[in-house]
N, C-alpha and C positions, 0 to 999 in steps of 0.2 A: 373782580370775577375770576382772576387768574391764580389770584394767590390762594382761593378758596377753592379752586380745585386740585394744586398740588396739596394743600392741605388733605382733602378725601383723597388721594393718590398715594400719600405718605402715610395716612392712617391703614388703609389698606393694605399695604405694605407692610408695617407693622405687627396688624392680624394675623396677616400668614405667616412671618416668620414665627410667630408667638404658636399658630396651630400649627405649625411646621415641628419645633421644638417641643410641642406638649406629644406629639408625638412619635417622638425621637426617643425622649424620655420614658414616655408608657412602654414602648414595642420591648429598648434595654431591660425594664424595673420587671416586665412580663417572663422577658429569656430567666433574670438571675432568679426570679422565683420560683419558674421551673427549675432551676439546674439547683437551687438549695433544697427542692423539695426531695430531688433526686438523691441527693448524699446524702438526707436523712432519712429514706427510707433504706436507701443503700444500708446505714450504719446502726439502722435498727434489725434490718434481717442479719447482719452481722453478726452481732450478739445475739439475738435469738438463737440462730444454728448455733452458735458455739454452745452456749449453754444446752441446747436439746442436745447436743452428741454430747454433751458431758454428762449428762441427769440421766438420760434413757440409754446411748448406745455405749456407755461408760467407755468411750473413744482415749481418755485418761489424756486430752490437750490440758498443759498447765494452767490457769486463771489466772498468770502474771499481769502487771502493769504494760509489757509489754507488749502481749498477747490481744487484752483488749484494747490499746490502742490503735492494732495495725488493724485489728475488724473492725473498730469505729471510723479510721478512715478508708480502706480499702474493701471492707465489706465482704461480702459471700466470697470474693477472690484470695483474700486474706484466707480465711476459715479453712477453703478448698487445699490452699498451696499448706496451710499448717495440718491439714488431717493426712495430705498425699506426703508427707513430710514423716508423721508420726506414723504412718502404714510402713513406708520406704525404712523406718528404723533409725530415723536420724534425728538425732538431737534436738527440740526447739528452744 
């Protein structure tokens, strides 16, 4: 009788660390989906603006490789510091 109740003792045990871990995992895989969803829309309005001030406000920012790299990672902050840049008369 005894060994059969550390037996349900230790299974129970088991459970919760297993519900414990499944939800450790879910709450982490939750945050990095939010946060990847973020940089992607981040580095989609990125290029968008870039491209409308190029098309429409013919703002004249170059389309280099370098250009849209730093808007697909930095996004609308990129585009901002590149147009306050190209106002200011300075070189990109």
């Amino acid at each position: 009788m005894v060994a059969i109740t550390a037996s349900i003792i230790s299974e129970i045990i088991i459970v919760a660390l297993a519900l414990f871990v499944l939800f450790f995992v879910f709450s982490i895989g939750r945050s990095l989906v939010r946060l990847l969803m973020g940089l992607i829309v981040n580095a989609i309005l990125g290029l968008a603006s870039l491209f409308l001030l190029n098309t429409f406000l013919n703002v004249g920012i170059p389309l280099n490789t370098p250009e849209i790299i730093a808007s697909v990672i930095f996004g609308l902050p990129a585009v901002g510091t590149m147009l306050i840049l190209r106002i200011a008369g300075i070189p990109i």
